[in-house]
GUZA-288380 format. One record per residue (C-alpha): residue in three letters; z, x, y. Coordinates in steps of 0.1 Angstrom, whole numbers, plus 5000, padded with zeros to 4 digits. Each point is the difference from the previous one (the first is absolute). Layout:
<atoms>
ALAZXY
...
</atoms>
This chain:
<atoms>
UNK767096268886
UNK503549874993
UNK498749664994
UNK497750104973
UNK502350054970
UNK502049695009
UNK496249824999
UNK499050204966
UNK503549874984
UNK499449685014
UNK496349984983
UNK501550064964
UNK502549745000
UNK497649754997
UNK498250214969
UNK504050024981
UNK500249665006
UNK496849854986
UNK499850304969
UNK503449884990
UNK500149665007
UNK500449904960
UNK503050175001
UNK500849845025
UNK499749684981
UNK502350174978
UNK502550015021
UNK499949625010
UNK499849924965
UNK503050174999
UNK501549785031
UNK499149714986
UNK501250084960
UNK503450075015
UNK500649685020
UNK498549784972
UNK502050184973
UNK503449965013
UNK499349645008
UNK500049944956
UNK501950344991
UNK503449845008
UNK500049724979
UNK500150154973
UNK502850245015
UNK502249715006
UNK502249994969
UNK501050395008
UNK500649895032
UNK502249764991
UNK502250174978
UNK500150345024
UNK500649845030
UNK502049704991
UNK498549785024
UNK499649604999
UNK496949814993
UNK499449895038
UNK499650425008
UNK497750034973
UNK497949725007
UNK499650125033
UNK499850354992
UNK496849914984
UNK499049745027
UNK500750175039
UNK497250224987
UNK497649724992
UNK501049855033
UNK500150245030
UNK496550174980
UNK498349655008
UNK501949945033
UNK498750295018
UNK496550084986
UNK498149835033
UNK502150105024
UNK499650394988
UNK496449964994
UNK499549925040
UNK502050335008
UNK498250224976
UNK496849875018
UNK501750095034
UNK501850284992
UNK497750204970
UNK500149854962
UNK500750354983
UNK503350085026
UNK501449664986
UNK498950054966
UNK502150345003
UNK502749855016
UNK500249714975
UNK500050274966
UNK502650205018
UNK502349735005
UNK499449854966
UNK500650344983
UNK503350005022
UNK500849644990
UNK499050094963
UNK503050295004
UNK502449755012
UNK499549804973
UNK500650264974
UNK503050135012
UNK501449645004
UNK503549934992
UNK500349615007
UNK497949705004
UNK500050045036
UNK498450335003
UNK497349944972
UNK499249655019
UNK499750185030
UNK498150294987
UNK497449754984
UNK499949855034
UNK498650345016
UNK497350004971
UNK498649655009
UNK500150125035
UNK498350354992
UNK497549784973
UNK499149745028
UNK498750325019
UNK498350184975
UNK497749714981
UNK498349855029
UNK499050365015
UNK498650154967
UNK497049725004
UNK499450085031
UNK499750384997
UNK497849904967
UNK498149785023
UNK499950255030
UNK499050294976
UNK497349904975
UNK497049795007
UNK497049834978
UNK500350054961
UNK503050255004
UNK501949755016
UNK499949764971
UNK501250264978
UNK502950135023
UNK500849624996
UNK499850004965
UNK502350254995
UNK502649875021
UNK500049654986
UNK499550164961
UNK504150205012
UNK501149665014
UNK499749864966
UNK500250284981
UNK503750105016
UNK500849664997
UNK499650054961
UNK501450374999
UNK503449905019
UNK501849834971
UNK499050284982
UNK501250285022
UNK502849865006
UNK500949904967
UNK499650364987
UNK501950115029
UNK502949824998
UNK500149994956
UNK499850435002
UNK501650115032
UNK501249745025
UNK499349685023
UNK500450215029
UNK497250214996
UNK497749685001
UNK500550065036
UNK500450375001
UNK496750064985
UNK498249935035
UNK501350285015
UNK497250284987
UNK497749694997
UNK500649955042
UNK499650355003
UNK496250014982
UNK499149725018
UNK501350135037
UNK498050384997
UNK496849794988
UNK500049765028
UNK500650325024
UNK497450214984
UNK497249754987
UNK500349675019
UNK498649955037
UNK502049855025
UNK498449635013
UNK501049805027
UNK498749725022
UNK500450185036
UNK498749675017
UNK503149784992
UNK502249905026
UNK503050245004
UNK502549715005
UNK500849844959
UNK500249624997
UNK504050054994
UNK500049574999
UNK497350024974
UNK501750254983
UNK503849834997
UNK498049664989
UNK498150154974
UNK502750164984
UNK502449705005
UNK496849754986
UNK499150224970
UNK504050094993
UNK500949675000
UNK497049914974
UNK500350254974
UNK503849965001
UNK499649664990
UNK497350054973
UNK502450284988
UNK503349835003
UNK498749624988
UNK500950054965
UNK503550145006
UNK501349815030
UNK497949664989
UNK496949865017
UNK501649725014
UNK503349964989
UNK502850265003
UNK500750214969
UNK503850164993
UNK498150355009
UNK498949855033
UNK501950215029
UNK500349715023
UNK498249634996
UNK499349745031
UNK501749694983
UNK498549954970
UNK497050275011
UNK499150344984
UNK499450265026
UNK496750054984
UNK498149655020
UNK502250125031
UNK497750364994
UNK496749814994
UNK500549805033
UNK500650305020
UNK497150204985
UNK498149715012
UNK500750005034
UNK500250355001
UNK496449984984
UNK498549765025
UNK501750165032
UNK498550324989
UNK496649865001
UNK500249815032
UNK501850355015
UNK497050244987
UNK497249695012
UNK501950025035
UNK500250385005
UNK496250064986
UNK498949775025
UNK501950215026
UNK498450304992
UNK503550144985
UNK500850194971
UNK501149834965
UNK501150034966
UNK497049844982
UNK496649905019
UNK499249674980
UNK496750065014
UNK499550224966
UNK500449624986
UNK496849935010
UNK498550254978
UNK499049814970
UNK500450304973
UNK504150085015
UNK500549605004
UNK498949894963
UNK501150334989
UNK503849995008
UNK500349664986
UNK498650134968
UNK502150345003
UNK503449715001
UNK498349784972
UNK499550334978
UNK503350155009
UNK502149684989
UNK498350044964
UNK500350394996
UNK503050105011
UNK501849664991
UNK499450124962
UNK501650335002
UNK503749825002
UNK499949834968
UNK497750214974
UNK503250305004
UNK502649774992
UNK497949844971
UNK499750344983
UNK503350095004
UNK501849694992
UNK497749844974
UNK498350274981
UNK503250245003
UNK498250305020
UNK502450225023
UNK499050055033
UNK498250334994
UNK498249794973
UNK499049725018
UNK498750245027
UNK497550134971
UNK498949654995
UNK498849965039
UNK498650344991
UNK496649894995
UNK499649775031
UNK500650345019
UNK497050204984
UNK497749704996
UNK500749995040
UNK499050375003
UNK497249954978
UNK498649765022
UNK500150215026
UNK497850274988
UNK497549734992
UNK499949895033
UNK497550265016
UNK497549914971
UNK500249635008
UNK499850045039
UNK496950184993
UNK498649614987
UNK501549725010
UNK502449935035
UNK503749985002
UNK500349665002
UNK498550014965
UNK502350264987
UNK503149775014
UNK498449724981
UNK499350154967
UNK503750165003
UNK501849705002
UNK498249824971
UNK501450274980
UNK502949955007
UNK499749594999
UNK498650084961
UNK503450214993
UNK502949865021
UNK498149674979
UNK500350214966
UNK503550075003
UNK500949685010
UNK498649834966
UNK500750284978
UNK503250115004
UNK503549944973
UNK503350125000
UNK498950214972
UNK496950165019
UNK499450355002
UNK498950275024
UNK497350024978
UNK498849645016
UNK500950045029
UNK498450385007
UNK496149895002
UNK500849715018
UNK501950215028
UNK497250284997
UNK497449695013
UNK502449895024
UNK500450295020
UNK496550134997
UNK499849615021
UNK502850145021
UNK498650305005
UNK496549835012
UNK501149705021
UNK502750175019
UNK498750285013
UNK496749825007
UNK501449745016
UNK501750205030
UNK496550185001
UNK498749675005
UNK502849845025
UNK499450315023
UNK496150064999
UNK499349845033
UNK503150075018
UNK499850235028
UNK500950364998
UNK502649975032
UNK501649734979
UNK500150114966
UNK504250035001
UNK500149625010
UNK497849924971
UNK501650184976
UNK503849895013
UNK498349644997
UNK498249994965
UNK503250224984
UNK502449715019
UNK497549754980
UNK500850194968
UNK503950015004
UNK500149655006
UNK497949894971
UNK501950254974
UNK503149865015
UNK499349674994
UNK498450074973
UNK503550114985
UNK501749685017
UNK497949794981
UNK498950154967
UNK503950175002
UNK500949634999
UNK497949854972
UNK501050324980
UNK503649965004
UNK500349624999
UNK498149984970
UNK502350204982
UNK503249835011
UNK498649684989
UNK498350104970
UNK503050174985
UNK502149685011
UNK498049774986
UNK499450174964
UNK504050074994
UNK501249675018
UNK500749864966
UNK501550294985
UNK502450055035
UNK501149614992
UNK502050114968
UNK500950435013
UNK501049935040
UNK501950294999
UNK496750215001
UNK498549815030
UNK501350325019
UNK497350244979
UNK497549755015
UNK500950015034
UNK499850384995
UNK496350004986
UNK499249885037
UNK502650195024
UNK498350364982
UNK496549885004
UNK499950004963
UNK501850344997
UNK502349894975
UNK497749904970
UNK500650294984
UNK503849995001
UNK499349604989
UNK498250134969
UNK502150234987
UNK502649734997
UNK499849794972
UNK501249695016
UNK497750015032
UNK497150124982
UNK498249665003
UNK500750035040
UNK498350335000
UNK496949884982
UNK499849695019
UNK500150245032
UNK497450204987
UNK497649704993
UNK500849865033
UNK499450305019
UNK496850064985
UNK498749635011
UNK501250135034
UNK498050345001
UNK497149754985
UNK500649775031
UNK500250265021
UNK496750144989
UNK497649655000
UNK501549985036
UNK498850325009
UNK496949954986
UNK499349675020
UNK501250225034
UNK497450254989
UNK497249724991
UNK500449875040
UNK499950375013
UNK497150034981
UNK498849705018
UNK500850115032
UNK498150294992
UNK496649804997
UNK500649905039
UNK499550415008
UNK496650145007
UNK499450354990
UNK499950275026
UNK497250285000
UNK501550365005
UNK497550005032
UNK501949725017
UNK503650094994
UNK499350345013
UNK498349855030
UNK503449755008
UNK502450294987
UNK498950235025
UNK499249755027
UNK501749905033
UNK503649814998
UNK497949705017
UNK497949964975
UNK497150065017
UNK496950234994
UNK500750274978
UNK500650295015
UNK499050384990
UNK502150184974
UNK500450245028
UNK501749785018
UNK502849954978
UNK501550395003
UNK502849845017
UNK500749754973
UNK500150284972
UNK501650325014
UNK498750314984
UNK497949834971
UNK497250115010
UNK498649594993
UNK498750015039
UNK498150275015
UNK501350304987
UNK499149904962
UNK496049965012
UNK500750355015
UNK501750174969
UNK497950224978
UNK498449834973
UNK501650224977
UNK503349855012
UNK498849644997
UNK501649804973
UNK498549934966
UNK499749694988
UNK502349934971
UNK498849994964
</atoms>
């Protein structure tokens, strides 16, 4: 008789979990808002930083890059170990110790500790991101999936939006600090949902034994590349810049980094081909490669990432240093990308209902083609938020379409038992495009307005070299010092010049985004759609890719969902609803 209670408690776990699981969603939203908001919320910190902390420009350049880099590093290799070890017990483990880091970082009382505390966060981000698509993916199924999707892609570039904005208020009305110190009750949410509301999934078939070769190349390979793309501008692409820590002769660290990434790369490969075909454990099966929608998918995920994300570093400084908007202001501006994102999201259940995903990623990113297009050919230094507001509002509702789709898309087909590989693999894809999607739009942005400003006071410098100096600082401050340059009489026609120059370079910026977008769309047409029917029969069948096996089968893949046998045995009254 002792064995009954235990069985009764066991039998309504399965109910909690599937009558909750939109909070559940909730709470990975949550996971997901937090990493993806302190990647932007800093920059516009970094002034406060400065001037509170004292610190050089090297420590806050990397203060804002170690993030950036361990988050991209690491995102395979944890992916693997969620699989192995359960996705929501490193999901937990990654909010804890990013909410740790996060209190690190506040109390910070040098460079040092703030650099290492953003560290911790990249490590604590690289383990959260990759294991919120795989619970999505291990938790909902059919239509419900596609919204789950949709909501987590609509945060991703709706936080992305929101950060500057946060931040900005935080650190204009109480203090930079509390940029970091506001994911402490923000952890906490998101910890008691994923105890209470999300199922624990795992792939119990894996080999115990992890691919620690795979792992220490695939962090080394995808280091070593998004230090480069990050680094290029700073420490040169070629040649060795004054900022450069160390140079090879004449070299830049920065083709040393792309050279090892490479071989990194390409041992990685021949390592995870050689243990496959061993029957041994590893870090990514590229037999997922041989899926057509993950394949075609990840290259579009790069292609789309380099023209989203690559915008978000130059429209911030435009408002602020052209049009004169504090940070708090400028935060407003990106305002309406955020709830044009959200927006989309609520329309995506209405448009599942009609067309596929494919053609929700494809209408999505010809939105935001038309705007990123818009801006590009519309905007003046003496534009408004009043232009620049619908045009945002369209873009995100694109944003809030093509993203979210697209991972619904990438990971359709894959198999349940490797649904944290997948993830780890399409979110790598994304990291690398959005960083170099910064390299290289950060570049055009940033070049253009050196040379623009050069070229349109060259004449005037000729006859005044004594203010040659407020030129040099319109580029060392990223354009911060317009507005001191204005407000002085005699550099006045540097500051407009700057202001003209950096608009051409946000323009730039844009038409190159646009083009990135126009080949993802592209890509896109290379991607067959996927009925709901055959990605529930791949995501719940055999590792092997074999015959698809009996949801039943699968109660060791999702523990206490009630997804296997136990949900065909609940009560009807306990079995979910579909979603309005």
């Amino acid at each position: 008789m002792a064995s009954e209670p235990a069985a009764g408690r066991d039998a309504q776990r399965p109910s909690r979990y599937l009558r909750y699981r939109w909070w559940g969603l909730l709470a990975i939203s949550l996971g997901v808002a937090m990493i993806i908001m302190d990647a932007t919320i800093v920059s516009v910190a970094v002034p406060s930083i400065v001037a509170d902390l004292g610190i050089s420009s090297t420590q806050i350049q990397w203060v804002q890059e170690i993030y950036t880099l361990l988050f991209a590093a690491l995102l395979l290799t944890w992916g693997r170990i969620a699989d192995r070890v359960g996705r929501r017990r490193v999901m937990l483990i990654g909010v804890i110790l990013f909410v740790a880091a996060s209190v690190l970082c506040a109390l910070a009382e040098s460079g040092g500790l703030l650099i290492l505390g953003r560290a911790l966060q990249g490590l604590g981000g690289s383990m959260i991101l990759p294991t919120t698509l795989a619970l999505l993916n291990a938790n909902f199924h059919g239509r419900e999936r596609g919204i789950a999707f949709a909501v987590w892609g609509s945060t991703i570039g709706g936080m992305a939006a929101i950060g500057p904005l946060l931040g900005g208020w935080l650190t204009e009305n109480a203090s930079w600090r509390w940029a970091f110190g506001i994911n402490v009750p923000v952890g906490l949410l998101i910890v008691a949902g994923l105890l209470l509301f999300v199922a624990e999934s795992a792939d119990t078939g894996a080999p115990q034994r992890l691919d620690l070769g795979g792992a220490a190349l695939s962090i080394l390979g995808f280091g070593a590349l998004v230090f480069g793309l990050i680094e290029g501008r700073t420490y040169g692409w070629w040649e060795a810049t004054e900022e450069a820590p160390f140079q090879a002769g004449p070299l830049s660290p920065v083709p040393l980094a792309f050279l090892l990434a490479a071989v990194a790369l390409v041992c990685f490969v021949l390592l995870q081909r050689a243990r496959t075909a061993a029957g041994k454990g590893v870090i990514l099966d590229l037999s997922l490669f041989r899926i057509p929608s993950f394949a075609n998918g990840n290259v579009t995920a790069l292609i789309v990432s380099f023209g989203e994300f690559g915008l978000i570093l130059s429209l911030p400084l435009w408002f602020q240093n052209v049009l004169g908007f504090s940070a708090f202001e400028a935060g407003l501006a990106l305002l309406p990308l955020a709830i044009g994102s959200f927006l989309a999201s609520g329309g995506v259940a209405a448009l599942a209902r009609k067309f596929s995903p494919i053609f929700v990623v494809r209408t999505g990113l010809a939105l935001e083609i038309l705007s990123i297009a818009a801006l590009a050919l519309l905007i003046r230094p003496d534009s408004t938020a009043w232009l620049t507001s619908p045009i945002l509002l369209i873009y995100g509702m694109g944003v809030g379409l093509a993203t979210a789709q697209l991972t619904s898309v990438i990971l359709a087909e894959v198999p349940l038992a490797k649904s944290g590989q997948g993830s780890a693999t399409q979110s790598t894809a994304r990291q690398t495009g959005s960083a170099l999607g910064i390299a290289v739009l950060g570049t055009a942005f940033f070049t253009t307005l050196r040379t623009g400003t050069e070229d349109q006071v060259a004449g005037a410098l000729a006859n005044a070299p004594q203010l040659n100096g407020a030129l040099d600082s319109v580029n060392a401050t990223s354009g911060g010092s317009i507005s001191t340059l204005a407000a002085d009489p005699q550099t006045a026609f540097i500051a407009d010049a700057a202001r003209e120059a950096m608009t051409n370079g946000a323009a730039l910026a844009g038409w190159i985004a646009a083009a990135a977008l126009l080949i993802g769309l592209l890509t896109s047409l290379r991607i067959k759609p996927v009925t709901e029917a055959v990605a529930d029969a791949q995501s719940f069948g055999p590792a092997d890719g074999g015959a698809p096996e009996p949801r039943a089968a699968m109660q060791g893949t999702l523990r206490g969902t009630g997804q296997g046998a136990a949900k065909d045995s609940a009560p009807v009254a306990d079995r979910p609803e579909p979603m309005a």
